[in-house]
C-alpha positions in Angstrom: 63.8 -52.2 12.5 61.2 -50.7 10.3 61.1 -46.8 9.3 58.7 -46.4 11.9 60.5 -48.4 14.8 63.9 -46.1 13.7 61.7 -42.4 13.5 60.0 -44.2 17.2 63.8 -45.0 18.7 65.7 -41.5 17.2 62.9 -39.7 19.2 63.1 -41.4 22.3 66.9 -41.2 22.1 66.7 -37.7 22.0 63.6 -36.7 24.3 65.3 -39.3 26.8 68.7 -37.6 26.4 67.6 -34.8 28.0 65.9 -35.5 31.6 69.4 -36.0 33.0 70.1 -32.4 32.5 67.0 -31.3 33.3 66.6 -33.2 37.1 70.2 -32.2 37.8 69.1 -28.2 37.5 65.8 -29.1 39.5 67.2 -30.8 42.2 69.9 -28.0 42.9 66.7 -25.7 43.9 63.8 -28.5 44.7 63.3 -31.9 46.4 63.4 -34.7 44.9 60.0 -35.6 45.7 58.5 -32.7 44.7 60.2 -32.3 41.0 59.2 -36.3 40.9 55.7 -35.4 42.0 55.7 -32.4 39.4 56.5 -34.1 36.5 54.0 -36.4 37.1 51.3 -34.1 37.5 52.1 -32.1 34.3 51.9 -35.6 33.0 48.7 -36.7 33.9 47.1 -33.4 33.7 47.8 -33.7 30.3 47.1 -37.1 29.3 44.4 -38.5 31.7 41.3 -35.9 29.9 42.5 -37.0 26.4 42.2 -41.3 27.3 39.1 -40.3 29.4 37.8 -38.6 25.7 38.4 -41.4 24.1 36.8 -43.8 26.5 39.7 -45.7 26.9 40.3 -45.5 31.0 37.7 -48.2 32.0 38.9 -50.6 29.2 42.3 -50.0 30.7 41.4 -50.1 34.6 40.4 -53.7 33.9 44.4 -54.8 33.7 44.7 -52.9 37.4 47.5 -55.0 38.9 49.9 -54.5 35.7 49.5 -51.3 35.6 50.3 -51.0 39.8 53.5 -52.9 38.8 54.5 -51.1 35.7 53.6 -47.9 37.7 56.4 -48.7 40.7 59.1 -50.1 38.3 58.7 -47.4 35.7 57.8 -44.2 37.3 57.4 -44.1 41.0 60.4 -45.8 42.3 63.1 -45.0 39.3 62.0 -41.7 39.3 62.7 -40.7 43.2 65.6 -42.9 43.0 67.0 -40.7 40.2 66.6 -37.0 41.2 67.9 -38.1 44.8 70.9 -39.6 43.1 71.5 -36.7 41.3 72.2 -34.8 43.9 75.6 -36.1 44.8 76.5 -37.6 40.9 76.8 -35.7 38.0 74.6 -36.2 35.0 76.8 -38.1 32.6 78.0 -40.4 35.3 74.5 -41.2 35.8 73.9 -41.4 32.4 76.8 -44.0 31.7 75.5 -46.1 34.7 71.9 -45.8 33.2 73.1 -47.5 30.4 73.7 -50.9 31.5 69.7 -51.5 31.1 69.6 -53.2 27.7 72.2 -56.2 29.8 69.8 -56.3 32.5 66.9 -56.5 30.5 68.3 -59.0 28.0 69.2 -61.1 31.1 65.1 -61.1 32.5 64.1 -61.3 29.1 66.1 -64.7 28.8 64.2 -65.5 32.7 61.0 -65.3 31.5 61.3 -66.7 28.0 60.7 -63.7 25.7 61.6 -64.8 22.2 64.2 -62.2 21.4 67.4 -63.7 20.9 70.3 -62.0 21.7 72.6 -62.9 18.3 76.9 -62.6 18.4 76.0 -59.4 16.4 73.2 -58.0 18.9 76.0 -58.7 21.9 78.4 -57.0 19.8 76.4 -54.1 19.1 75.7 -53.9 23.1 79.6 -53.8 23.8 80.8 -51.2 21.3 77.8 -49.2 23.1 78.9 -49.5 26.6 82.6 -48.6 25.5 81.4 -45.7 23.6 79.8 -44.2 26.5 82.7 -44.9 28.5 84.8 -42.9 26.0 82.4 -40.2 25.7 81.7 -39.7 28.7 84.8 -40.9 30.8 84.2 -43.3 33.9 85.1 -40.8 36.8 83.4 -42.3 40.2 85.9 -41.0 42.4 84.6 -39.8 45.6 81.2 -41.2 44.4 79.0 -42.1 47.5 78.1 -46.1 47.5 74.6 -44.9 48.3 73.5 -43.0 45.1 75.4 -45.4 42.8 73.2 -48.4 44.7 70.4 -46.1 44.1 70.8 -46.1 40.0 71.3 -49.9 40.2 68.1 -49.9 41.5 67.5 -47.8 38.6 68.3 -50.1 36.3 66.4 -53.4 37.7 63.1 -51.0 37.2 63.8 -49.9 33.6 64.9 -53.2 32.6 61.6 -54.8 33.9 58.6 -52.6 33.1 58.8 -53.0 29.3 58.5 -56.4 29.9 55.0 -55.7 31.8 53.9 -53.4 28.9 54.9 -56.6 26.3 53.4 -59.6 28.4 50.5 -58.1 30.7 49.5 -55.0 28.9 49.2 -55.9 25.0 45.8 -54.3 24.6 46.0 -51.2 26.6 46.4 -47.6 24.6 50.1 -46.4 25.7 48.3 -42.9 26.6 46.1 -44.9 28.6 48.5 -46.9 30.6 50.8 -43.8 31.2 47.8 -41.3 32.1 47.1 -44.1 34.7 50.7 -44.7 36.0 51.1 -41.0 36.4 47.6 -40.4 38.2 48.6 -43.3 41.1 52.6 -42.0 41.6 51.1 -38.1 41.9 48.7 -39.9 44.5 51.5 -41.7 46.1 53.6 -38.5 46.5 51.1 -36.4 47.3 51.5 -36.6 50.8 55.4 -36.0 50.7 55.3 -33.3 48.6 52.4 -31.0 49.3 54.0 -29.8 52.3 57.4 -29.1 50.2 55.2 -26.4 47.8 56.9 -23.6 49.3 60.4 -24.5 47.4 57.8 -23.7 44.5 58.1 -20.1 45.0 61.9 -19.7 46.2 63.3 -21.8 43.6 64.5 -19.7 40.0 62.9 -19.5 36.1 65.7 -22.4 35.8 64.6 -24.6 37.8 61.1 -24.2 37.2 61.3 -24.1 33.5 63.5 -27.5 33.7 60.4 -29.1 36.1 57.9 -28.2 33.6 59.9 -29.8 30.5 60.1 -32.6 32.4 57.1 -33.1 32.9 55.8 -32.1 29.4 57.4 -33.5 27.4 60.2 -36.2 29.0 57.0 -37.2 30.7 53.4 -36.4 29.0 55.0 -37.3 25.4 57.8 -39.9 26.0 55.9 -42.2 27.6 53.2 -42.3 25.5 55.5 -42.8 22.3 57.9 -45.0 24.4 55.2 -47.4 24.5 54.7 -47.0 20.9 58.4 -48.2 20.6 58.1 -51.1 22.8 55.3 -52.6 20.5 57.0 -51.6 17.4 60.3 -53.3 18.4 59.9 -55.2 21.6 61.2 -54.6 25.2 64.5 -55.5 24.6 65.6 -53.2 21.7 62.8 -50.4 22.8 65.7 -50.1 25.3 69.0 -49.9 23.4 68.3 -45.9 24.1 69.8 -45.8 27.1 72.8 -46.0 25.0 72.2 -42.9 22.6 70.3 -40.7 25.7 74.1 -39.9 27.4 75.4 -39.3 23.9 72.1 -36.8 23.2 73.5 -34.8 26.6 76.9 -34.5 25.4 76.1 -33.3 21.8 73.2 -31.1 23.4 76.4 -29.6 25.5 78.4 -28.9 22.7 75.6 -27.4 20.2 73.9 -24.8 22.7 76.6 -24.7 25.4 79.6 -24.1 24.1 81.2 -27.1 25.7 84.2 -28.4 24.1 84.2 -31.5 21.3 86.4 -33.7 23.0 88.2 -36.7 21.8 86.3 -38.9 23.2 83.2 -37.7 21.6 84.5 -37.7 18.2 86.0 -42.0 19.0 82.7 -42.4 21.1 80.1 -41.1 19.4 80.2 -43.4 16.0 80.7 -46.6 18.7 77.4 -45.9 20.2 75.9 -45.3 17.0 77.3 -48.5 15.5 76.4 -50.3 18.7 72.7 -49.4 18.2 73.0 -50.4 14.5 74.0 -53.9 15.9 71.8 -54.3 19.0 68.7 -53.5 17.1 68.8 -55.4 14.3 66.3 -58.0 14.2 67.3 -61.8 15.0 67.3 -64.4 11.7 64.2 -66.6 11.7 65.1 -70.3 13.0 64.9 -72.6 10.1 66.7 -75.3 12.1 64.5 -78.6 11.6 64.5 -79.4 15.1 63.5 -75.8 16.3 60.1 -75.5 14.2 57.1 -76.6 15.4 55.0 -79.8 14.7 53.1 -78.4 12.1 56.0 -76.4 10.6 58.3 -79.9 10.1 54.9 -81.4 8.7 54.9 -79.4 6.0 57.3 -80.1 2.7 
């Protein structure tokens, strides 16, 4: 990757590291549709007056249908999905099961004929991830309801797919613009769910309220405008090889201002996921195979 695609995924890996944490204290104290329909109004209320400044909301408007389906696979269904399965699973757990998006979306990148090869190395890279995370996190599902774990593979599907709308059916549209937008509709969705919940507003603790409004700010408002950023930088496929590095962020994030304990498994984990990123990012070698060029390519000497 370029220096700009690395500075692009390091912050993503980071500001993505965090929500886990941050929905599992909100949901102890709110619904989950109401921190899902916070977040998303912090969001908007931030980005929707800045696209509208720059005129870019009618421009954007034109590609409506996209936007509706990047909308429900990115935000609107994930979202809900998440925060209620948080309420029964930990955040790691959710974290390592998070991170089987780059398979998923390798496998509907391959469906719909994106150009991204997955190489030996990139599948390599993918594995020592997934083993990583299983090391530094531990795979401990027992007494895990089937319902919240079916509600992260949901998850997964959505993550996996709405890069590919932002690569193939939204090429032209501002990332602030297309996130403004997505936010605006999913606070319109939830509205009606969650007005009546704005009581647990005022009973729920600085914690919880604190966590909603980070959430919102900036694993919201700024990560999606720079996640599309990424996604153009480096493509759907490796924009999404941070779902690796965002349960390893928690951990380290637990050990630096928690006090939690460096473990084994972080120190053996740890430098897999950061070798598996190493591998699954790098770019694929150009084909130079006669027979894959084009006719004009083989026509010239």
């Amino acid at each position: 990757m370029s220096r700009r695609g690395w500075a692009l995924f390091l912050a993503m890996s980071v500001i993505w590291g965090v929500p886990y944490l941050l929905i599992k204290v909100s949901v102890e104290e709110l619904s989950p549709v109401l921190v899902v329909f916070g977040r998303c109004v912090l969001g908007a209320a931030l980005l929707l007056p800045w696209v509208i400044a720059r005129g870019w909301l009618r421009p954007a408007l034109r590609h409506w249908r996209a936007l509706l389906l990047f909308t429900g696979l990115e935000m609107a269904g994930p979202w809900l999905l998440l925060s209620y399965a948080e309420q029964s699973l930990s955040s790691s757990l959710t974290g390592l099961l998070v991170a089987a998006v780059p398979f998923v979306a390798a496998l509907a990148g391959r469906l719909v004929g994106e150009e991204d090869r997955l190489t030996p190395a990139r599948l390599l890279g993918m594995g020592l991830g997934v083993v990583g995370i299983a090391l530094l996190l531990g795979l401990d599902i027992e007494g895990a309801q089937l319902l919240p774990i079916v509600a992260v593979g949901l998850v997964i599907i959505g993550y996996a797919t709405g890069p590919l709308v932002v690569s193939r059916a939204l090429p032209e549209v501002p990332g602030a613009a297309a996130s403004a937008i997505a936010l605006t509709v999913a606070s319109v969705v939830y509205a009606p769910f969650a007005v009546p919940r704005l009581d647990e507003v005022g009973e729920a603790s600085a914690a919880a309220l604190v966590s909603l409004a980070a959430l919102g700010v900036v694993c919201t408002a700024l990560a999606m405008a720079l996640f599309f950023a990424l996604i153009r930088e480096v493509g759907p496929q490796r924009a999404l090889v941070i779902t690796f590095l965002n349960p390893a962020v928690a951990v380290v994030l637990g050990v630096l201002l928690l006090g939690e304990s460096f473990t084994l498994g972080l120190a053996v984990g740890l430098p897999l996921i950061l070798l598996g990123c190493v591998l699954a990012t790098r770019r694929s070698p150009a084909r130079t195979h006669r027979s894959e060029l084009t006719d004009v390519d083989a026509a010239v000497p």
